[in-house]
C-alpha positions in Angstrom: 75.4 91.1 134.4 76.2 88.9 131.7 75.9 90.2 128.0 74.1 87.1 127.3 70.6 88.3 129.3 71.6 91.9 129.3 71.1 92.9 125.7 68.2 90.4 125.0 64.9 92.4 124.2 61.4 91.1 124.0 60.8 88.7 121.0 57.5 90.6 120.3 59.0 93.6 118.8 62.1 92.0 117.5 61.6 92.5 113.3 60.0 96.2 113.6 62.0 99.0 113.0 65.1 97.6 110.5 63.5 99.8 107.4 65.6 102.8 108.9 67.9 101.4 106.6 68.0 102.3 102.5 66.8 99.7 100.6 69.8 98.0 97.8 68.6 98.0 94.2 67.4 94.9 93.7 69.0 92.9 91.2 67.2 90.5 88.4 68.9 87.5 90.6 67.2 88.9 94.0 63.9 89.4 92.3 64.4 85.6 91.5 64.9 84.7 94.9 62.4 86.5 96.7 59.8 85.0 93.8 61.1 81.6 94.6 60.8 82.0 98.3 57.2 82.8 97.7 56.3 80.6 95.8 57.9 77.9 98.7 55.9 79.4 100.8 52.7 78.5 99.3 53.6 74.9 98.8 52.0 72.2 100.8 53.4 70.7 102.4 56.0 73.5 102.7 59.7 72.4 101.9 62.4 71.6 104.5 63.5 74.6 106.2 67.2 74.4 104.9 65.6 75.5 101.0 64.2 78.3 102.8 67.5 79.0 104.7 69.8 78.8 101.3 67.7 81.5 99.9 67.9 83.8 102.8 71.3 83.0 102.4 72.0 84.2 99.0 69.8 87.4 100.0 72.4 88.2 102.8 75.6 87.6 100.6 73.5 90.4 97.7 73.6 92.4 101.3 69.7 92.1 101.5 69.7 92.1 105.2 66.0 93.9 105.6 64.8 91.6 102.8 66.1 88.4 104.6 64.4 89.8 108.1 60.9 90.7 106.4 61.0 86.9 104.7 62.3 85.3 108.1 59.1 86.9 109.8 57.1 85.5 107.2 57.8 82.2 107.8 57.0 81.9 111.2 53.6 84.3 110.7 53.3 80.6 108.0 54.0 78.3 111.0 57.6 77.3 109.9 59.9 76.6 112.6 63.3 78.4 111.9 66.4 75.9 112.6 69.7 76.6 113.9 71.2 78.0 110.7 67.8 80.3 110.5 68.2 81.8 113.4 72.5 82.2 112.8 70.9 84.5 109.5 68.8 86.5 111.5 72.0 86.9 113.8 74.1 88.3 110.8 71.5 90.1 109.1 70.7 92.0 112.3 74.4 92.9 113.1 75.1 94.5 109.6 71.9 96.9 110.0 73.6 97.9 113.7 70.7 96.7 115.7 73.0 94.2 117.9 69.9 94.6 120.7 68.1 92.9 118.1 70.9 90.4 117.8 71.4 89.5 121.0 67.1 89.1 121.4 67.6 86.4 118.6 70.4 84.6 120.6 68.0 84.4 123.6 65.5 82.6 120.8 68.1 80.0 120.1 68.8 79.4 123.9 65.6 79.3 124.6 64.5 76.5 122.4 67.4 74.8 124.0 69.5 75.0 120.6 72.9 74.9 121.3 74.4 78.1 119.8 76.5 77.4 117.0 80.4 79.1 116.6 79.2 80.9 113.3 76.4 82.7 115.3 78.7 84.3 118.3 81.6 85.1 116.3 79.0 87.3 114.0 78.0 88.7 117.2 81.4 89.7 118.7 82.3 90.9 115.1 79.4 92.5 115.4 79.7 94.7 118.1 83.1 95.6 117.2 81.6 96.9 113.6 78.7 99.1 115.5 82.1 100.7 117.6 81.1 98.8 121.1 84.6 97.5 121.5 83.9 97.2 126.0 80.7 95.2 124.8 82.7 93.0 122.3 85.2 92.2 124.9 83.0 91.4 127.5 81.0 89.1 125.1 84.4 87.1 124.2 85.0 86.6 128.5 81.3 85.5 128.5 81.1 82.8 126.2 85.1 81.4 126.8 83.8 81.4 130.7 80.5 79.5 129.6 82.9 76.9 127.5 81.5 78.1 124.4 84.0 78.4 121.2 84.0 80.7 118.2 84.4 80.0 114.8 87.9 78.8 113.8 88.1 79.8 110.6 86.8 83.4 111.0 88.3 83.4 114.3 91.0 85.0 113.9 90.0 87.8 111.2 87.7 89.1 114.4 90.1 89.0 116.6 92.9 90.8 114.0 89.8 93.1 114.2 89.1 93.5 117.8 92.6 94.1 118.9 92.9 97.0 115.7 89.5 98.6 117.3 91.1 98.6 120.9 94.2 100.0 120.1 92.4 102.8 117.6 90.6 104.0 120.8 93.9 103.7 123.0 92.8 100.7 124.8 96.1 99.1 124.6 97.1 97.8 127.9 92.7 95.9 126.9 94.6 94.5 123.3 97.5 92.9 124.7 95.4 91.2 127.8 93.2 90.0 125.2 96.0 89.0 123.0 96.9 87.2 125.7 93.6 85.2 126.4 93.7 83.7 122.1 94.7 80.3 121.4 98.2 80.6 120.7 97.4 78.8 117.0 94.7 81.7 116.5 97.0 84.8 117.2 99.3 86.2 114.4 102.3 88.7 113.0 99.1 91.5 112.4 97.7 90.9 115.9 101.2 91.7 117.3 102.1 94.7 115.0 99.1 96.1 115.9 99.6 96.3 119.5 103.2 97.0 118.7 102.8 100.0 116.6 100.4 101.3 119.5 103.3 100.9 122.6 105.3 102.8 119.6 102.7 105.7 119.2 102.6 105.3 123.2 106.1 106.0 123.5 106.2 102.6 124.9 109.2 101.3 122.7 110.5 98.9 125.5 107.3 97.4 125.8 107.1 97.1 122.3 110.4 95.6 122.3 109.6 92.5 125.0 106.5 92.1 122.8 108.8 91.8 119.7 110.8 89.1 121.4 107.9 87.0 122.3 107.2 87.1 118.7 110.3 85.2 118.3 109.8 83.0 121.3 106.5 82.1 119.9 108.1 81.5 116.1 105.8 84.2 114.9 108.2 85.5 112.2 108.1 89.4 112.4 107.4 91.4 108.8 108.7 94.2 107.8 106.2 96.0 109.0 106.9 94.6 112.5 110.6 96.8 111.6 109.4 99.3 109.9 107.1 100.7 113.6 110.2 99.7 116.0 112.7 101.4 114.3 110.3 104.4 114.0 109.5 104.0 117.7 113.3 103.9 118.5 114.1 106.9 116.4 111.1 108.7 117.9 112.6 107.7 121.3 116.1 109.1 120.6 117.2 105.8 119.9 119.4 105.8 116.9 121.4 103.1 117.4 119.2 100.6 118.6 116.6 101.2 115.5 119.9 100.7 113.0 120.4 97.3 115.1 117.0 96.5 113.9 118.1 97.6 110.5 120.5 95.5 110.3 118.5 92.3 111.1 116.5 93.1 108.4 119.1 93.0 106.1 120.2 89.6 108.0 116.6 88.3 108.2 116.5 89.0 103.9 113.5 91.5 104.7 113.1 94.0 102.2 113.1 97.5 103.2 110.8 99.9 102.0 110.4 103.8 102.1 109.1 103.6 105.7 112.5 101.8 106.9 114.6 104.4 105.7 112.1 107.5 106.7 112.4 107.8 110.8 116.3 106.6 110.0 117.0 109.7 107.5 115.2 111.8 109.8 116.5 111.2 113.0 119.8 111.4 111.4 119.3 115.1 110.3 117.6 116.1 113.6 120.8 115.2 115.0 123.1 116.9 112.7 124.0 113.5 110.9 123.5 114.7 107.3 126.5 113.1 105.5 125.1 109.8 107.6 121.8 110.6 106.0 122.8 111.2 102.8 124.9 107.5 103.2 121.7 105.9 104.1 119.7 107.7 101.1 122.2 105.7 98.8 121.9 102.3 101.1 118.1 102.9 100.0 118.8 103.4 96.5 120.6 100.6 96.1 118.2 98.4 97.8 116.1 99.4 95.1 113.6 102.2 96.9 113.7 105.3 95.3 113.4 108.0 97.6 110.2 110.3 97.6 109.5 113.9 98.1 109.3 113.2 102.2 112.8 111.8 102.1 114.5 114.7 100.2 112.7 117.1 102.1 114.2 115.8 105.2 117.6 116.1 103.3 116.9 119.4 102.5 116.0 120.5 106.3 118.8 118.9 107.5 121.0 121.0 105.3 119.5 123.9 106.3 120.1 123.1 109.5 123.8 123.0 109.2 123.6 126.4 107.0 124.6 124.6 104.3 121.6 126.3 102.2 123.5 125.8 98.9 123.3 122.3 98.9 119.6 122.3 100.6 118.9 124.4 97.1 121.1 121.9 95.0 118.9 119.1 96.4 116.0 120.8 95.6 117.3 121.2 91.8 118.4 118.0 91.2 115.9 116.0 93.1 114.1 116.0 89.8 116.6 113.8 87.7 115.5 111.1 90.0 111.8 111.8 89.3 110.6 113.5 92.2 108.9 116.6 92.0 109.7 119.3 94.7 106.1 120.4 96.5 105.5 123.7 98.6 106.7 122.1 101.5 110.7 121.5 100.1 110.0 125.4 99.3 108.6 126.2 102.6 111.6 124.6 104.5 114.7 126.8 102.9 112.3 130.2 103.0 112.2 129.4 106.6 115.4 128.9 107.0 116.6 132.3 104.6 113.4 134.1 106.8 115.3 133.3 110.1 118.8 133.9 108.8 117.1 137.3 108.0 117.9 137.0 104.7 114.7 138.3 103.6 115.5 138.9 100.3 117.3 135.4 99.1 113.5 134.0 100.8 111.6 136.6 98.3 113.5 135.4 95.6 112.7 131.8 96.5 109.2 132.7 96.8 109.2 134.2 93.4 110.5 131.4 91.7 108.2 129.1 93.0 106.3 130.7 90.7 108.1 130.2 88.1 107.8 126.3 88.5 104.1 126.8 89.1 104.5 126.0 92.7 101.2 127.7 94.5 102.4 129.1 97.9 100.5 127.9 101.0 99.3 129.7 104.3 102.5 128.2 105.9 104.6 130.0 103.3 103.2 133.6 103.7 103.2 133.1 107.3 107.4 132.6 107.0 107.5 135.6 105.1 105.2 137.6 107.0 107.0 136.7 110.2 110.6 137.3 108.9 109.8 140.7 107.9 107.8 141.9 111.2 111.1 140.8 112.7 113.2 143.0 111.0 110.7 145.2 111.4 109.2 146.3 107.9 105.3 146.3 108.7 105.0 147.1 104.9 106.2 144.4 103.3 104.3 142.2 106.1 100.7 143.7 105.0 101.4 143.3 101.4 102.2 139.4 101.8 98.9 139.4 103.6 97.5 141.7 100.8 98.6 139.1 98.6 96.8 135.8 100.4 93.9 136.8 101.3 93.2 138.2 97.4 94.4 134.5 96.7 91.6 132.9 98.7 94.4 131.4 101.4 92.4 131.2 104.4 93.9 133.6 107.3 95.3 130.8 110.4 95.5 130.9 113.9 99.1 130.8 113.5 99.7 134.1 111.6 96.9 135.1 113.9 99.4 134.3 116.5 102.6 135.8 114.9 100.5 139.2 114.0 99.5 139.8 117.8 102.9 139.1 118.8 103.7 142.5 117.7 102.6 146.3 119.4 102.3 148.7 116.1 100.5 150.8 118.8 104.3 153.2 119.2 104.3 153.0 115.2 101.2 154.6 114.8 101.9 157.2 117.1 105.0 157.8 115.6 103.3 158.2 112.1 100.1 160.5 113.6 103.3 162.8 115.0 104.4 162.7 111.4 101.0 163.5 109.6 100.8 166.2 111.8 103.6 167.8 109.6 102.1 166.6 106.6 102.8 163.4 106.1 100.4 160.7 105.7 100.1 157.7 107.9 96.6 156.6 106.8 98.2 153.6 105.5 99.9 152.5 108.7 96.6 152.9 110.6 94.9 150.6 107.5 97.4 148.4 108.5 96.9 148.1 112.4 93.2 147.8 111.1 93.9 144.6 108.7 96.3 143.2 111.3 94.4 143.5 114.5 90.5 143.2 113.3 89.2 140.0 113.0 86.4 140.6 110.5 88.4 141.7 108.2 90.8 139.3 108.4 88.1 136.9 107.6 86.4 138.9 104.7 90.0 139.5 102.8 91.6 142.3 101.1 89.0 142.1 98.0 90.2 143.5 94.9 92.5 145.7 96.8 96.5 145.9 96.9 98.3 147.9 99.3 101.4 149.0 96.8 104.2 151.5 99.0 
C-alpha cells in the first residue's frame, strides 16, 4: 500500500497526545509571540493567515513544536482556514515530537483540500522518518512521491539524502544506499554520499566494490577527499592489500591531498603485521615531514611491531623517547611489551615493567594483570598468579571474562592433592586450597579480595 494512505490517521484526534513531550523554557521572545498571536486572534476581522503562520514560524525555529500545535488547533476551533505553509508547520512540528502518524494524517489534510503538496512539506517528512529511525519507511516514501511525479526540496535535498544513505548504511543496509544513490539526480548526490557507502563496502570487506564506486566518482567529476583515501587504503590494508592502498597513497600525494593521522594509521600497521618495521618506521618519518605528528596509536603500533621481531629493546627505546615528541605513553604501550616479555617467559623483565609503570604513574588495567596472571600460570607459579589477582580486585579492577577464561584453563585439582599429601606431614596447604577457592568460585571473584593480601 502506498505510504501516502497508509500512515494517515483520522483528523479527529490528530492534536491530542503531543504533551508527552517536556515543555522548553519559555523565553521573554516566546512569551511575546504567543501574546501577539492572541491578541490576532481576537481581532476582527482576523488578519491574513500568513501573520499567523510567521509566528508559528518563529515558535518552531525557538523548537516550540507543542506550542505551535496547541496555537494551530486554535485557529481553526476560531474558524481560520490554515494555508499551504500552515499546514507544512504542522508537518515539521509533528516530525520533531516523533509522531510521523500524526504527520502523515496532516499530509492527507493538505491532499484533501486539493492543495498541492509543497517540496518543503515531503522532504520534512522523509527527513522525518529517517530522524524517528524508520529508514524502510523513509525509503519507501522517496519511491512514492518520485513515482507520483512529486519533487523534494532542492536546497535541503541533498542534506536528507546525505542523511538517509548515513542511516542505511549504520543499520547495514548497504546494497538499499547505493540503489538509492543510484535513483538521486546526479546534481543532488555528492563526495559525503559516496564515502559513506564507501567506507561501508570497506567495513564490509567489500574493497573491490568500494573500488568501482571510487572510480565512478571520477567518471562523475566528483573529486574524492581525503577522507574518500583515508577508508580505501584502510579497506585495502584490512584486506591484505598493501600495495594497492600505497598506490592510493601515492595519488594523494599526486592529487596535493593532505594526509592526516588516519592515512598513515592502517599503512604503519599493516606494515608491522607483516614484519615491515624498518618500512614502518620510513613511513612514520614520510608523516612527520608531511607535517602530522604521530600519536600514541601510531607508536604503539611501532612498538608491537618491534616486539614482534624480538627486538624488545628498541620497542622499550620507543616507548622512552616517544615523549620528546610529546606523546605520552598510556597502559596500552605498557600492556603490549609485558605481553610480549610474559610470552617470552620472561616473567621477571614483565614485573619489572609492571613496576615501573608505576613509577610514571601509569594505573595498570584488567588487560595488564590478566598478561601477568597468565604468564605466570604458564610457568606454573599459582602463587604469584593469586597475588596479581590479590592485587586487582583490592584495586577495584573489575574481574573479566577473559581472566575468567585463562583461570579455568588450568586443573589445580593434582596441586591440591599434592599439597593435602604434604599437610599430612605437617605442612600447610591451606593457602593452595584458598587459592582454588578464589580462582574457581564465582562469588568471590565478584566480591574481591577485601582488605586482604595473600603474601608467600
Amino acid at each position: 500500500m502506498s505510504l501516502f494512505r497508509s500512515r494517515f490517521l483520522s483528523i479527529p484526534s490528530l492534536f491530542m497526545r503531543y504533551h508527552s513531550h517536556s515543555p522548553r523554557p519559555f523565553s521573554h521572545e516566546a512569551v511575546n509571540a504567543v501574546s501577539s498571536f492572541h491578541n490576532m486572534l481576537s481581532m476582527r476581522p482576523a488578519p491574513p493567515i500568513t501573520q499567523f503562520n510567521n509566528i508559528l514560524g518563529s515558535l518552531v525555529r525557538m523548537n516550540h513544536y507543542p506550542t505551535a500545535v496547541s496555537l494551530s488547533q486554535q485557529l481553526e476551533l476560531k474558524g481560520i482556514a490554515p494555508d499551504i505553509a500552515t499546514l507544512t508547520i504542522l508537518i515539521n512540528c509533528f516530525c520533531h515530537l516523533g509522531r510521523m502518524n500524526y504527520a502523515f494524517s496532516v499530509l492527507g489534510k493538505i491532499l484533501k483540500r486539493a492543495y498541492q503538496p509543497d517540496t518543503t512539506a515531503l522532504t520534512t517528512l522523509m527527513k522525518g522518518l529517517c530522524l524517528n529511525g524508520e529508514i524502510r519507511s523513509a525509503i519507501n516514501f522517496h519511491d512514492d512521491v518520485k513515482a507520483k511525479g512529486f519533487q523534494f526540496q532542492v536546497d535541503r535535498v541533498s542534506v536528507t539524502y546525505r542523511f538517509l544513505i548515513n542511516e542505511l548504511c549504520e543499520v547495514g543496509e548497504t546494497g538499499a544506499a547505493l540503489q538509492l544513490l543510484r535513483q538521486i539526480e546526479e546534481e543532488h548526490t555528492d563526495v559525503q554520499m559516496y564515502n559513506t557507502i564507501i567506507k561501508s563496502m570497506c567495513e564490509d570487506k567489500c574493497v573491490s566494490d568500494a573500488y568501482d564506486l571510487y572510480n565512478e566518482m571520477l567518471l562523475k567529476r566528483i573529486s574524492p577527499d581525503v577522507f574518500t583515501y583515508n577508508t580505501l587504503i584502510y579497506g585495502f590494508c584490512a584486506g591484505g592489500q598493501l600495495r594497492k592502498a600505497v598506490g592510493f597513497f601515492n595519488v594523494m600525494k599526486m592529487e596535493n591531498i593532505k594526509p592526516d593521522v588516519s592515512t598513515f594509521d592502517p599503512l604503519i600497521h599493516a606494515l608491522c603485521k607483516e614484519r615491515k618495521v624498518k618500512q614502518a618506521n620510513s613511513v612514520v618519518a614520510a608523516m612527520i615531514k608531511a607535517s602530522v605528528e604521530p600519536n600514541v596509536f601510531i607508536y604503539n603500533t611501532l612498538i608491537d611491531g618491534y616486539c614482534l621481531i624480538n627486538q624488545m629493546t628498541k620497542a622499550r627505546f620507543l616507548s622512552h623517547t616517544m615523549a620528546t615528541r610529546g606523546v605520552t605513553p598510556d597502559v596500552h604501550t605498557y600492556n603490549i611489551m609485558i605481553s610480549w616479555l610474559c610470552t617470552s617467559n620472561m616473567m621477571d623483565e614483565a614485573m619489572s615493567l609492571f613496576h615501573y609503570m608505576d613509577l610514571k604513574d601509569i594505573k595498570p588495567d584488567a588487560e595488564t594483570y590478566s598478561i601477568l596472571i597468565e604468564g605466570w600460570l604458564n610457568l606454573p607459579h599459582y602463587m604469584h598468579a593469586i597475588n596479581l589477582l590479590a592485587e586487582m580486585c583490592s584495586n577495584g579492577i573489575a574481574y573479566t571474562s577473559k581472566l575468567d577464561a585463562i583461570c579455568n584453563d588450568y586443573n589445580f585439582d593434582d596441586e591440591i592433592e599434592k599439597f593435602m599429601r604434604y599437610k599430612e606431614t605437617g605442612g600447610d596447604a591451606d593457602f593452595l586450597i584458598a587459592s582454588h577457592i578464589v580462582l574457581r568460585n564465582p562469588s568471590f571473584k565478584a566480591t574481591g579480595f577485601g582488605t586482604y593480601s595473600l603474601d608467600w
